[in-house]
C-alpha positions in Angstrom: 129.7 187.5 348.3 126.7 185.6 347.9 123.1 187.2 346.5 119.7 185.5 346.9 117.1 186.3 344.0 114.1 185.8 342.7 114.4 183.7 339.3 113.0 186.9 337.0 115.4 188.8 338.3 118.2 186.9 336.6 118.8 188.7 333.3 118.6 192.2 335.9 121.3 190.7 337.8 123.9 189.4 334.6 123.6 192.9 333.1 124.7 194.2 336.8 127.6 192.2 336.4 128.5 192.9 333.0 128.5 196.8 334.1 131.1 196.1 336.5 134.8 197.3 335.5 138.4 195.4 335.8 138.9 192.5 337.4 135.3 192.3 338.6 134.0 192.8 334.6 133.0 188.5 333.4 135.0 188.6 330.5 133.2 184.5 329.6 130.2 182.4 330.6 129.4 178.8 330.2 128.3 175.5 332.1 131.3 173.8 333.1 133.9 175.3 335.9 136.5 174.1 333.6 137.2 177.6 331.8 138.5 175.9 328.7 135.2 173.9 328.4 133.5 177.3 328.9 134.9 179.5 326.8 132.1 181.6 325.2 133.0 186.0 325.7 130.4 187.6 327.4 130.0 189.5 324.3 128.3 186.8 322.5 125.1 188.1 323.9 123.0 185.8 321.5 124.5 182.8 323.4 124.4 184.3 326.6 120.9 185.6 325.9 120.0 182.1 325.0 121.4 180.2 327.8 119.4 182.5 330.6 116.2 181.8 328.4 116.8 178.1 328.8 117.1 178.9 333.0 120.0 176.2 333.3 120.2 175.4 336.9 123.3 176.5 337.2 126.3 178.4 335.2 129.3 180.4 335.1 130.4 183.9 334.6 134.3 184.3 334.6 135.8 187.3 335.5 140.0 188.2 336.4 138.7 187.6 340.1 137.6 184.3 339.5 134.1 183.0 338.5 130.5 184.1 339.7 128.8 181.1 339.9 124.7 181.1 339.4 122.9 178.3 340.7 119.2 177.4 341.4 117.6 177.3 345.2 114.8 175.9 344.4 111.5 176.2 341.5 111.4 179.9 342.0 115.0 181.4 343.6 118.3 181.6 342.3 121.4 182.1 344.0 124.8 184.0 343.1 128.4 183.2 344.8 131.6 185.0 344.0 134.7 184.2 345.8 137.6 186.6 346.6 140.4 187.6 348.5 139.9 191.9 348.5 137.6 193.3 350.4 137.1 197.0 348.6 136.0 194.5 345.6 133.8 192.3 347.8 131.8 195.4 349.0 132.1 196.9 345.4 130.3 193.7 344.0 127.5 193.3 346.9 127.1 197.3 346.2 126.5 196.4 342.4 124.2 193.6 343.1 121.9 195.6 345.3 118.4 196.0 344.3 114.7 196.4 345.1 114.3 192.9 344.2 117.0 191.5 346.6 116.1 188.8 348.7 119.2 188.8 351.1 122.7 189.1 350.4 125.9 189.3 352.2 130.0 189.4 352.1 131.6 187.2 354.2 135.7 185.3 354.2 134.8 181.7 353.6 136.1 181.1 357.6 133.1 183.4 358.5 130.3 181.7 356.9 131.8 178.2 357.8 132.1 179.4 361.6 128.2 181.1 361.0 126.3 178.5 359.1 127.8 175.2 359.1 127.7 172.4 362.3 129.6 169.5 362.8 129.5 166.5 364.7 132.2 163.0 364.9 130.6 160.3 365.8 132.3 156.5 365.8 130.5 155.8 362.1 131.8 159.0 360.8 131.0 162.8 360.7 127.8 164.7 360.2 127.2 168.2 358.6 124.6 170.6 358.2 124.2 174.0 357.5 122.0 176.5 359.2 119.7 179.6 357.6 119.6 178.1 354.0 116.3 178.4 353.3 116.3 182.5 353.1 112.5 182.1 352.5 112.1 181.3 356.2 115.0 182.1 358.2 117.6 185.2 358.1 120.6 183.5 356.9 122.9 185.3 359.2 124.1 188.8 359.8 127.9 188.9 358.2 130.9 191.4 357.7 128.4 193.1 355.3 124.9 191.8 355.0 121.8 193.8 352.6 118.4 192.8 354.4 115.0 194.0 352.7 112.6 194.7 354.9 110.2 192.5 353.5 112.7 189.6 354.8 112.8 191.1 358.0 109.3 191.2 358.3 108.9 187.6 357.3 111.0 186.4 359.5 110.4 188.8 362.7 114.1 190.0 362.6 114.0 193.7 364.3 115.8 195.9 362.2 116.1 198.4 365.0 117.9 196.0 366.5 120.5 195.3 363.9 120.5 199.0 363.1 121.9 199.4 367.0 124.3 197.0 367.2 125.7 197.2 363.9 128.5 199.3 363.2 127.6 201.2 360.1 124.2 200.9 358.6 122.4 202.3 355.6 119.2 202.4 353.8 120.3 202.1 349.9 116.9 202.3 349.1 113.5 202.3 350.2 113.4 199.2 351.9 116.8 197.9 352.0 119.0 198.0 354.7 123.0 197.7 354.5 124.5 196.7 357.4 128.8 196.4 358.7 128.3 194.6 361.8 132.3 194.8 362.0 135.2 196.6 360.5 137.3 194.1 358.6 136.0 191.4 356.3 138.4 188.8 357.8 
């Protein structure tokens, strides 16, 4: 799952996570991936209060799942990436995270974005990679298992919704102006 936010939305989105319950509940938070360099509990909220008003460009909220980790897209954007293997807790997450502020998110195996976004090329010297649709402020990063598109991005970047709507196979407005889409029926 990976969400896409503007950066004042980021003590919205923490408290979103800090809602969640059982294995998707962060239980710790801290800088380092190392969980025993970045043991702080989530109920230290002084700490954690403190660390999001020093906007580090990047940090970690563990949970039994594995970690949530926050990093910086740029001066004004943040994103969030989870990684798991269920796919009832992948949608429950993306469900969690939605919001009017949203920018674009989606749920996606690591095989799908790989096979999506990423393009390689051998040459004699060595191999090249680069990765497609990362700059959500222009482009539509990609329509996934599960993807949330706001209109506004949609609008931005011409993407006809009533296109995606018909070719999807399950789509909903969550909210005024937010559209979740299942272009397919399993997440792998």
């Amino acid at each position: 799952v990976s969400a896409y936010y503007a950066n004042d939305c980021l003590p919205f989105v923490v408290d979103r996570l800090r809602g969640l319950k059982g294995r998707l509940a962060p239980t710790h938070f801290g800088l380092e991936e190392d969980r025993s360099k970045s043991d702080r509990p989530i109920s230290d909220t002084k700490a954690l209060d403190d660390l999001l008003a020093h906007k580090a460009p990047s940090f970690i909220l563990f949970a039994g799942h594995g970690p949530y980790f926050f990093r910086s897209t740029g001066p004004r954007d943040f994103v969030v990436d989870a990684f798991m293997d269920d796919a009832q807790e992948a949608e429950t997450l993306l469900r969690q995270l939605l919001c009017d502020r949203l920018e674009y998110a989606h749920a996606s195996t690591p095989e799908e974005r790989l096979h999506r976004n990423r393009l390689r090329k051998s040459t004699p010297y060595g191999e090249h990679e680069a990765w497609v649709g990362r700059d959500w402020n222009r482009y539509v990063p990609g329509l996934y298992w599960m993807t949330a598109l706001p209109t506004r991005l949609a609008d931005r970047t011409g993407l006809p919704l009533d296109r995606v709507k018909e070719i999807a196979l399950h789509s909903e407005e969550v909210q005024a102006g937010l559209l979740l889409v299942t272009m397919y029926r399993d997440a792998g």
